[in-house]
C-alpha positions as CSV (number, residue, x, y, z in Angstrom):
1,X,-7.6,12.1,11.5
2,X,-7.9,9.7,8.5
3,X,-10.9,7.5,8.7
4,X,-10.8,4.0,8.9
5,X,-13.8,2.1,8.4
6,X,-14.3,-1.7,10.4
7,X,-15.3,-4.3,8.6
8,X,-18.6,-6.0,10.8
9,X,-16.4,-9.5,10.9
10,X,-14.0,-10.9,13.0
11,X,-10.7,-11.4,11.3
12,X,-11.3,-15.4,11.5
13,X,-14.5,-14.9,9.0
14,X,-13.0,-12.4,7.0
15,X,-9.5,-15.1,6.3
16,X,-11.5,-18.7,6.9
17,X,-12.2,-18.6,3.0
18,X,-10.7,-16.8,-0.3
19,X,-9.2,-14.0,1.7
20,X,-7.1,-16.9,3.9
21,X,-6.2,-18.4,0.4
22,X,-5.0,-15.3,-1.3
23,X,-3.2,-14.5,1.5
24,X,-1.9,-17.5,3.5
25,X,0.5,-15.2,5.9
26,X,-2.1,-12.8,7.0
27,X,-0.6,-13.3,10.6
28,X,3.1,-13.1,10.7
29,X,5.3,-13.8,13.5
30,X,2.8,-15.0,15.7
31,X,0.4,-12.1,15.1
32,X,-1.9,-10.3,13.5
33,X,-0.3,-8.5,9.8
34,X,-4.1,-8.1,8.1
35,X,-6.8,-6.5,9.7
36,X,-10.2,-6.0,9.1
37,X,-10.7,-2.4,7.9
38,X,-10.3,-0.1,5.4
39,X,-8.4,2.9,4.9
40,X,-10.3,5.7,3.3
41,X,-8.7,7.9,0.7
42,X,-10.8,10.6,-1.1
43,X,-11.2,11.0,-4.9
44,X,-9.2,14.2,-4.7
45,X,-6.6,12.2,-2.8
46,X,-6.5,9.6,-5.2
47,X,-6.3,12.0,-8.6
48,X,-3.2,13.5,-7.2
49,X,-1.5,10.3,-6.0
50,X,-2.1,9.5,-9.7
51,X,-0.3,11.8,-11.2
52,X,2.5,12.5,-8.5
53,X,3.4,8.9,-8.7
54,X,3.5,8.6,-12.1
55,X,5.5,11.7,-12.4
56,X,7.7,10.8,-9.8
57,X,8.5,7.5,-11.8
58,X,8.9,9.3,-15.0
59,X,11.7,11.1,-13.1
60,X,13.2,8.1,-11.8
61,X,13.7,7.0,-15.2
62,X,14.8,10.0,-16.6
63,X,18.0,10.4,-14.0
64,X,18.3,6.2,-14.1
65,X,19.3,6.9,-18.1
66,X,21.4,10.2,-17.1
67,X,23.5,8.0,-14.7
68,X,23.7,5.6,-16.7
69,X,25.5,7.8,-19.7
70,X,26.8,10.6,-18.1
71,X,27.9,9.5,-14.9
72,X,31.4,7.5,-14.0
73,X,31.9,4.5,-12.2
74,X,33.6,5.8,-9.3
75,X,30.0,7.8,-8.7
76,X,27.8,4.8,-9.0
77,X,30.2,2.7,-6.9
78,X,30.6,5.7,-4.0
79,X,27.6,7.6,-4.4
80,X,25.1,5.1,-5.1
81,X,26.4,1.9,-3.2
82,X,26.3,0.2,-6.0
83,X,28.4,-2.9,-6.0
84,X,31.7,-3.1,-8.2
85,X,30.3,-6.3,-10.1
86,X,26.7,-5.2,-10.8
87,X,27.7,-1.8,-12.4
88,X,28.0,-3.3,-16.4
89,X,25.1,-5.3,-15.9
90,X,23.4,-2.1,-14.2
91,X,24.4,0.2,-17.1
92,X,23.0,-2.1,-19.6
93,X,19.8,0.0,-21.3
94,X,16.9,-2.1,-20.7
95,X,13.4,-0.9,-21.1
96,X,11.9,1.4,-18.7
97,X,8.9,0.5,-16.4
98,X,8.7,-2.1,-14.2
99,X,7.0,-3.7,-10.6
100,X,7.8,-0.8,-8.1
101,X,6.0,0.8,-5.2
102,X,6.6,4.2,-3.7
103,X,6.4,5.0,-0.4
104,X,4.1,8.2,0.6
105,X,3.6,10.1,3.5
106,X,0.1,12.0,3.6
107,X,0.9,15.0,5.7
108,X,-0.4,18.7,6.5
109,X,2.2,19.8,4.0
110,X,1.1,17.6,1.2
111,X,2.0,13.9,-0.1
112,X,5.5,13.3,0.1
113,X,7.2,10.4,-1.7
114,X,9.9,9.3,0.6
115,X,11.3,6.4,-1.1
116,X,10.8,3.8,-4.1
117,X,11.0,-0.3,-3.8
118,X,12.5,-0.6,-7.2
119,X,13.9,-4.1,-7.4
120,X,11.9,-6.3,-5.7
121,X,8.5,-4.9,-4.1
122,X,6.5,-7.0,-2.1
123,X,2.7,-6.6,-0.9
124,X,1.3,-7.1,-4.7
125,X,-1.5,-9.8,-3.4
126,X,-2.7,-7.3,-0.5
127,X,-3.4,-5.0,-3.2
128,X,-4.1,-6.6,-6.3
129,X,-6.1,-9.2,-4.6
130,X,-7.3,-9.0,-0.5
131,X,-8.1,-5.1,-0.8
132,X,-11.5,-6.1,-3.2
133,X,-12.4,-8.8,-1.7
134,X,-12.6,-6.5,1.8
135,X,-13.7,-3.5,-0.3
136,X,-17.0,-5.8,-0.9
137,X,-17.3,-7.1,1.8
138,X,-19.4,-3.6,3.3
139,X,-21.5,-3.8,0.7
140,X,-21.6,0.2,-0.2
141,X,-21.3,0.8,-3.2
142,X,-19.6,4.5,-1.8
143,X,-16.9,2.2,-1.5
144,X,-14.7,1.4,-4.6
145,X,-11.3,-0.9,-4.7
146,X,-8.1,1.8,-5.8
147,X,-6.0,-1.2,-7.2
148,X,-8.7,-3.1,-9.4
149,X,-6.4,-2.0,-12.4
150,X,-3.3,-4.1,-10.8
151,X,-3.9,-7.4,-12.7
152,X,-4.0,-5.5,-15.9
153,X,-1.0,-3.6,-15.5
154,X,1.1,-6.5,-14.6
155,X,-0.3,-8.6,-17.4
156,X,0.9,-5.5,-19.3
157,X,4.0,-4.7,-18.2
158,X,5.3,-8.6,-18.9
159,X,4.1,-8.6,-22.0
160,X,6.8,-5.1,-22.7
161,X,9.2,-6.8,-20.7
162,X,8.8,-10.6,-22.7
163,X,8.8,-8.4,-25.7
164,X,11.7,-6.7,-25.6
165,X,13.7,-9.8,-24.5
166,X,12.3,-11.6,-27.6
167,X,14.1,-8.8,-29.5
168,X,17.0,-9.6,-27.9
169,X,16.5,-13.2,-29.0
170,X,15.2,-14.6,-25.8
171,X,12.2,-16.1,-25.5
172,X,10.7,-19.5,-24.4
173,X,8.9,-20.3,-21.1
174,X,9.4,-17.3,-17.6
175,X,11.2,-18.9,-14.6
176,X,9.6,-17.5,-11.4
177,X,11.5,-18.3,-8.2
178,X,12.4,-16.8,-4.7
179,X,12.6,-18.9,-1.4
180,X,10.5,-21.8,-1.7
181,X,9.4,-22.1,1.9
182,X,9.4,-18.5,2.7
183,X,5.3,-18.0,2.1
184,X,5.2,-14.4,2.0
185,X,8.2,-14.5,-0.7
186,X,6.4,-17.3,-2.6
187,X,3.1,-16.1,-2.8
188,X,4.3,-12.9,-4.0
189,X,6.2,-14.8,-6.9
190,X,3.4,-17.0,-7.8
191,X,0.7,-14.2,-7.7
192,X,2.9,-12.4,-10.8
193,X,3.3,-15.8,-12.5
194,X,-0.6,-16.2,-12.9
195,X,-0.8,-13.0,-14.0
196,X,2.4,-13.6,-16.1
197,X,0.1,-17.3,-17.7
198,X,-2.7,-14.7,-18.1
199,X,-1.0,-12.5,-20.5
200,X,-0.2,-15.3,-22.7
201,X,3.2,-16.8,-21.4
202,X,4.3,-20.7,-20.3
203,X,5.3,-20.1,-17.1
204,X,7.5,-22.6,-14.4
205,X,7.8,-21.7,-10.4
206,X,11.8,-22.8,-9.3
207,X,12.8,-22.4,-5.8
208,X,15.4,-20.2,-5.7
209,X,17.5,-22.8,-3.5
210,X,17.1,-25.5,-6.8
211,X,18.8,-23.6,-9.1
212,X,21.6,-23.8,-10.7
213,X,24.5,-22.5,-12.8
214,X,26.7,-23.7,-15.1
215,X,29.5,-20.2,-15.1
216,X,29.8,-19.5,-19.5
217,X,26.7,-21.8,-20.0
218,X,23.3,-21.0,-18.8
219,X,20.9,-21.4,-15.6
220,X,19.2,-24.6,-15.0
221,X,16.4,-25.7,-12.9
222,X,16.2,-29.4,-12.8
223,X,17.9,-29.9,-16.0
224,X,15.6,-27.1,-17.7
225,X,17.5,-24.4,-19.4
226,X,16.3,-20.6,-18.1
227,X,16.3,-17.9,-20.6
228,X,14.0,-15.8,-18.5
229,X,13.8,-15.2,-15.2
230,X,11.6,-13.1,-12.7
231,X,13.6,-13.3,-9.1
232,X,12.5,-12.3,-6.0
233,X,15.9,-11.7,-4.9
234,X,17.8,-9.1,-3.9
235,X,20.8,-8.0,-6.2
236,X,22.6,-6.5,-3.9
237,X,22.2,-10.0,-2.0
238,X,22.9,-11.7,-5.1
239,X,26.2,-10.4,-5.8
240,X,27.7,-11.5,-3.1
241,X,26.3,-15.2,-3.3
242,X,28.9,-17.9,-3.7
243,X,28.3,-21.9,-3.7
244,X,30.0,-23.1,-0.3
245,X,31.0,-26.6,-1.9
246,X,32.2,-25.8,-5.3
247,X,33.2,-22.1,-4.3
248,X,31.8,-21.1,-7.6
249,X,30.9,-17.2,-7.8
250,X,26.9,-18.0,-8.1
251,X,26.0,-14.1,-8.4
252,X,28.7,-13.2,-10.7
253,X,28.5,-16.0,-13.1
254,X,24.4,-14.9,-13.3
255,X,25.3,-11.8,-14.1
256,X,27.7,-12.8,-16.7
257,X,25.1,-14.3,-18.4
258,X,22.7,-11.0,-17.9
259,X,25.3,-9.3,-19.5
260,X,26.4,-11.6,-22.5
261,X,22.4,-11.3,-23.2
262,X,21.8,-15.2,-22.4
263,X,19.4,-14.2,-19.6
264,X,16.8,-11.8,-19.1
265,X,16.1,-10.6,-15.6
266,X,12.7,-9.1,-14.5
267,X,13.3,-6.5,-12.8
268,X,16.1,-5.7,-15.0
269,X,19.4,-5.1,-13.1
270,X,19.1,-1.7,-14.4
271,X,17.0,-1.2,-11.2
272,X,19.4,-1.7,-8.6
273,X,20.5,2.1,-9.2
274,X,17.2,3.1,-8.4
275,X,16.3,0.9,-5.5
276,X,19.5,2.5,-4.0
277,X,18.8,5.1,-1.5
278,X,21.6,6.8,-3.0
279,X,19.3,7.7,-5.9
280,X,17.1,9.9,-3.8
281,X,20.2,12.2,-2.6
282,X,21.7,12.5,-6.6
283,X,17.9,13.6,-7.9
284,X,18.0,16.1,-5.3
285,X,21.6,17.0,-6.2
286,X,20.4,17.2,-10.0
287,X,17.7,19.5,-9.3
288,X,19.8,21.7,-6.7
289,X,22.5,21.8,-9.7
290,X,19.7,21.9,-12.9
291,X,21.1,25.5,-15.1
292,X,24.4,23.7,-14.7
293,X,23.5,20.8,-16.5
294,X,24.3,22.1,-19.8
295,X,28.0,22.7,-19.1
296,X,28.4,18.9,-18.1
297,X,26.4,17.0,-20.5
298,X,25.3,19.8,-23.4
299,X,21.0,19.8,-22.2
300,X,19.2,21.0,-19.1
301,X,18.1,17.5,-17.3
302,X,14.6,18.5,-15.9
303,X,12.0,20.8,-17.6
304,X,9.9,23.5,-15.5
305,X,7.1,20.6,-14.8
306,X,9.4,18.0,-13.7
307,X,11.6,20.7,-11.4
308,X,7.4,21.4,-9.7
309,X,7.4,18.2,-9.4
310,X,10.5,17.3,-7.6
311,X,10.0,20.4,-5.4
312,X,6.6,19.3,-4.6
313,X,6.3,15.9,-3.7
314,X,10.4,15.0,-3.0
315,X,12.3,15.9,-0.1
316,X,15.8,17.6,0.1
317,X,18.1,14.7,0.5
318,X,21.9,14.7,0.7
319,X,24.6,12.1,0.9
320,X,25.4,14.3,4.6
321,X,24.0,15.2,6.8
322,X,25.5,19.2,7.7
323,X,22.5,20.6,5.9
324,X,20.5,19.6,8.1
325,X,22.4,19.8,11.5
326,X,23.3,23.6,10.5
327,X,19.9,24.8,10.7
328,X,19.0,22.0,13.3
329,X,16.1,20.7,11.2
330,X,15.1,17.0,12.2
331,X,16.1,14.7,9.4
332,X,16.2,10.6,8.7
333,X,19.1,9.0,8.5
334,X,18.5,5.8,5.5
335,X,21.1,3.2,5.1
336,X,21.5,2.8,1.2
337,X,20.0,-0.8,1.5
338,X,17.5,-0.7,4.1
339,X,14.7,-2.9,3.8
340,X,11.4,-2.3,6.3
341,X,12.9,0.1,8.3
342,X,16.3,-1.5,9.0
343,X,19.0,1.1,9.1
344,X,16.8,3.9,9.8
345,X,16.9,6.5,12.2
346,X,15.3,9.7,13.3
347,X,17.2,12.6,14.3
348,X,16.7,15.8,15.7
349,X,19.3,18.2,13.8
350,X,22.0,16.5,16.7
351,X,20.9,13.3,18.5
352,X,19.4,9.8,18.1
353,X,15.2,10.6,18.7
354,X,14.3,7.1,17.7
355,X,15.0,3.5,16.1
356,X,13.2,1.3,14.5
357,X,14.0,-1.7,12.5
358,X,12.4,-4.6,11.0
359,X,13.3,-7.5,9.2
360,X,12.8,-7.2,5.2
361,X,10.7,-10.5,3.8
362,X,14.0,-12.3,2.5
363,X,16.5,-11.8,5.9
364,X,13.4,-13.4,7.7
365,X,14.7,-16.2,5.9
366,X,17.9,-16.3,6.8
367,X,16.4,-15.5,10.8
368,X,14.2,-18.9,9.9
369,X,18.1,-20.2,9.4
370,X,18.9,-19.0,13.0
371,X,21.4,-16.2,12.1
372,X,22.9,-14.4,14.1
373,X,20.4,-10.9,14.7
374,X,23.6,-9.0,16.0
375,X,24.8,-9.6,12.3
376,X,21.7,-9.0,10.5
377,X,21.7,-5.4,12.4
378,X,25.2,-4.8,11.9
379,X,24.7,-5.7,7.9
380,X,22.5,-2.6,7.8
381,X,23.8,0.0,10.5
382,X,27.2,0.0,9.3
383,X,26.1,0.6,5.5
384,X,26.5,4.1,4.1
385,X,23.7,6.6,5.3
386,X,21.9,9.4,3.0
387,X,19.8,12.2,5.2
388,X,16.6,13.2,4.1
389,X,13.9,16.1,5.7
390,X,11.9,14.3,8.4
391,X,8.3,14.9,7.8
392,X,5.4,13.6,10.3
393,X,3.0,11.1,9.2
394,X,-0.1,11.2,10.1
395,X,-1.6,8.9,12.8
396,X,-3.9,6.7,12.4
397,X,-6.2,3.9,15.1
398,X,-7.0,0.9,14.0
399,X,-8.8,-1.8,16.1
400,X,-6.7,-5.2,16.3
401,X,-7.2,-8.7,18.3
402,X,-4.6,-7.1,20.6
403,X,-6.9,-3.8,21.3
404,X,-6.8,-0.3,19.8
405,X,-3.9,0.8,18.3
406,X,-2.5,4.1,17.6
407,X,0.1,4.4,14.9
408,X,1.2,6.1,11.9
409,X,0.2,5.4,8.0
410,X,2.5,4.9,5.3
411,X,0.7,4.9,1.9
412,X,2.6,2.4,-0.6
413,X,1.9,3.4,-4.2
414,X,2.3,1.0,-6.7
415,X,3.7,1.8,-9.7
416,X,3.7,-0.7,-12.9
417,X,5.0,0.0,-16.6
418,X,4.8,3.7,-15.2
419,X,1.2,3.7,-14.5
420,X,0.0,3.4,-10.7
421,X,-1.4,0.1,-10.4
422,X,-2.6,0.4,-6.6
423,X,-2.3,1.3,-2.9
424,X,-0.6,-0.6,-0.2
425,X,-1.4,1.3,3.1
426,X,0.5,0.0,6.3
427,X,0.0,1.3,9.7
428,X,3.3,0.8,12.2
429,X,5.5,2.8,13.8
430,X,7.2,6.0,13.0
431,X,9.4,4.1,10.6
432,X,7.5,1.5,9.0
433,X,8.5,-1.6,9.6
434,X,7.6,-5.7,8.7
435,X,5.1,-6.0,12.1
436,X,3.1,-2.9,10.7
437,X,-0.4,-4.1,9.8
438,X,-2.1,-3.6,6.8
439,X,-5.7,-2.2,6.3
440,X,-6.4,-2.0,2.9
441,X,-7.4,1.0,0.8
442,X,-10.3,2.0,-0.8
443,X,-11.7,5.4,-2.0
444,X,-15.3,6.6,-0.6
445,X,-16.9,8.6,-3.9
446,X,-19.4,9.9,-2.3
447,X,-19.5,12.1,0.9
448,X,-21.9,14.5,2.9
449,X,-21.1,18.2,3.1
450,X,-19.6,17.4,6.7
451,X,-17.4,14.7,5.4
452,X,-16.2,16.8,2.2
453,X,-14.5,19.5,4.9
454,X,-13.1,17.0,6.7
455,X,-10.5,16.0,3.5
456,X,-7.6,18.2,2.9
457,X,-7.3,19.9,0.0
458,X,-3.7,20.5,-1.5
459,X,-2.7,23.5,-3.1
C-alpha cells in the first residue's frame, strides 16, 4: 500500500498561517479538501512519470496537428464533440505547449494515463505552492517537494505563449479573469498572473462577469481594451454563452475576434480538441490503424518509440463500447466533457457497477446560483460517451478530522510547455471526484533496504 506520511499538526496549525493564505478554500463544501500528509512517491516512480508524461504530451501534440490538417469537419464535430462554432478557431495553429495536467493511475500493471485537463486545469496552487510548504514542514531532509520546478515552468511557458502573440502583433498588458467570487476559480487565476508579473509582463485580474464585448471591435474590461487574455473558462461553456438583455452571441463574437487575430487566448482554443475525451478514443484509433497512415495522409503518424509509448502507458479506448462487452472486460464509460467525475461510469462488460459524480470548479458556480442539479446531471449524462479499459487504482488511508479513510489515489501530472511541472495527488472515490482530498506529494530519496522492496519496480 502506498505510504502516506502524517504531518505531527492538526490541520488548524498547518492552514492558520501561509498555507491558509495560499490556499484560502482548503475546506470546501463544509469539509475538509486539504489534509495534513504527504503522499510518498519513490525516485524510480518519479523518473518514469517524467518521461511518460512528457511523452504522452508530445503525442497529444503530434495527433492535435494531424487533426487539425488531415482530418474533416464532420470528424471533429462527431468524433470529437467539438462544437460547430469552435472548429476554425480550434484549427487555427497556435504554438504547442501549454498549462495541462494528466491524470495517472499507479497500478500493479504500471502507470496509466487515463485522461488530460487540457483547457483549463485547476489545482496549480496545491502543487506549485501548499505541497513545499507541507514538504518542510517534517523537517527531513529524505523528503523533497516533486513540483519545486512549477513557478519556473509557468513563468516559461508565458513568456512562449506572450511571444508568439507578439508575432502575431499582439502585445500590451495579460487579462486574467474567471468567476470573481468563485475562490477556488480565482485563486487559481491570480496564482498564474503572479507568476505571469514574474516573467516580466503588466498584468490586470477582470472578473469574468465584467467583461465585455463589442461583436467586430474588441473585449473590454472597464473601458480597457484586451488583446490578451488568460480565461478560466471553459470553451465548450463559452460557446454557447449569449447576453440575456442584448441577446448578443457573447462566445461567438469572442471567438471572432480569436480568429480575426485581435485576441490571443491562453490556453489557445486549439486545446479544446484535446481536452475532449474524444481525443483519447482517435489516438487509440491512430495507433490501432498506424501502417495505414501512409495511404491517407502520405507518412506513418507514430514512430516505434511513440507506438511503446502509447501501448504502455494509454489504454485501449473506443468511441463504443462492443470491444469491450464482447469479451466482457470491465470498461469506463467518459462523457466527452466530464469534469470531476461527472458523466462517468463503471461497467462490468454489461451492467452499471458504480457512479460517481462531482461538480467541476466552474458548475459549482452556477450550483452557488441555485440551478437546478437535475439539469446539471442531465448536461453531462446525456453527452456522447467514449469507453476506455477499466484499470484499479490503488487504495490508499489517509487520516481526516472525520476519522480514517480508505479510498483510492489518482496522481495528477502536471504538464507545462511540455515539461512536467508537478504532482497533484487526490485521494476519493473510485472515480475521482471534487470532495476527494488532497495530500500532497513528495518523493522520499532515501530508503532502508526494507523500504526499497516495498516500491514496485516497472518493467
Amino acid at each position: 500500500m502506498r505510504q502516506v506520511v502524517q504531518l505531527p499538526l492538526s490541520h488548524e496549525e498547518v492552514f492558520q498561517g501561509e498555507a491558509g493564505e495560499q490556499i484560502p478554500y482548503h475546506r470546501m463544501y463544509g469539509k475538509q479538501y486539504c489534509v495534513p500528509a504527504l503522499t510518498v512517491y519513490s525516485p524510480l516512480e518519479m523518473q518514469e512519470l517524467r518521461a511518460a508524461a512528457e511523452a504522452v504530451d508530445g503525442i497529444y501534440c503530434k495527433v492535435m496537428r494531424f487533426i487539425q490538417q488531415y482530418m474533416p469537419d464532420s470528424f471533429l464535430e462527431h468524433q470529437l464533440g467539438i462544437h460547430p462554432g469552435l472548429i476554425p478557431t480550434a484549427r487555427m495553429e497556435m504554438v504547442t505547449g501549454g498549462i495541462t495536467r494528466q491524470d495517472w493511475i499507479i497500478g500493479d500493471a504500471g502507470p496509466k494515463c487515463i485522461e488530460n485537463n487540457t483547457d483549463t486545469p485547476t489545482g496549480i496552487p496545491e502543487a506549485a505552492a501548499l505541497e513545499d510548504i507541507l514538504v518542510g514542514l517534517t523537517e527531513d531532509t529524505a523528503f523533497t517537494a516533486p513540483s519545486a520546478e512549477m513557478d519556473t515552468r509557468i513563468r516559461a511557458c508565458f513568456r512562449i505563449w506572450l511571444e508568439f502573440y507578439a508575432n502575431q502583433g499582439l502585445q500590451g498588458p495579460v487579462t486574467f479573469t474567471s468567476f470573481g467570487e468563485h475562490v477556488e476559480d480565482r485563486t487559481n487565476t491570480e496564482y498564474l498572473m503572479r507568476r505571469c508579473q514574474e516573467a516580466g509582463y503588466d498584468v490586470f485580474y477582470a472578473p469574468l462577469e465584467e467583461l465585455e464585448i463589442v461583436p467586430g471591435e474588441a473585449l473590454y474590461h472597464q473601458g480597457r481594451e484586451i488583446n490578451l487574455l488568460y480565461r478560466l473558462y471553459p470553451l465548450e461553456y463559452l460557446i454557447d454563452d449569449r447576453d440575456e438583455t442584448t441577446g448578443v452571441e457573447i462566445g461567438a463574437a469572442l471567438l471572432d475576434l480569436v480568429r480575426e487575430g485581435r485576441l490571443g487566448l491562453m490556453n489557445p482554443v486549439q486545446h479544446v480538441l484535446m481536452q475532449s475525451k474524444g481525443f483519447m478514443a482517435a489516438i487509440w484509433s491512430l495507433y490501432e490503424r498506424n501502417e495505414q497512415t501512409p495511404d491517407y495522409c502520405g507518412f506513418t503518424l507514430f514512430d516505434e518509440a511513440e507506438m511503446d509509448v502509447i501501448s504502455r502507458y494509454l489504454l485501449p479506448t473506443y468511441f463504443s463500447a462492443e470491444p469491450f462487452e464482447l469479451n466482457a472486460m470491465p470498461y469506463v464509460a467518459k462523457s466527452y466533457w466530464g469534469r470531476e467525475g461527472r458523466g462517468t461510469l463503471l461497467l462490468d462488460g454489461s451492467a452499471v457497477q458504480e457512479e460517481e459524480s462531482a461538480h467541476d470548479s466552474t458548475l459549482r458556480v452556477k450550483d452557488q446560483a441555485k440551478e437546478d442539479e437535475e439539469e446539471i446531471t442531465a448536461y453531462y449524462e446525456n453527452q456522447p460517451k467514449i469507453y476506455q479499459q477499466l484499470v484499479p487504482m490503488e487504495q490508499v488511508v489517509i487520516e481526516t478530522e472525520a476519522g480514517a479513510y480508505s479510498g483510492y489515489l489518482l496522481t495528477g501530472v502536471f504538464v507545462i510547455g511540455g515539461r512536467l511541472a508537478g504532482l497533484l495527488p487526490r485521494v476519493g472515490e473510485k472515480v475521482t471526484g471534487d470532495m476527494a482530498y488532497y495530500c500532497a506529494a513528495t518523493v522520499r530519496e532515501r530508503m532502508n533496504d526494507e523500504e526499497e522492496k516495498e516500491w514496485r519496480t516497472w518493467d
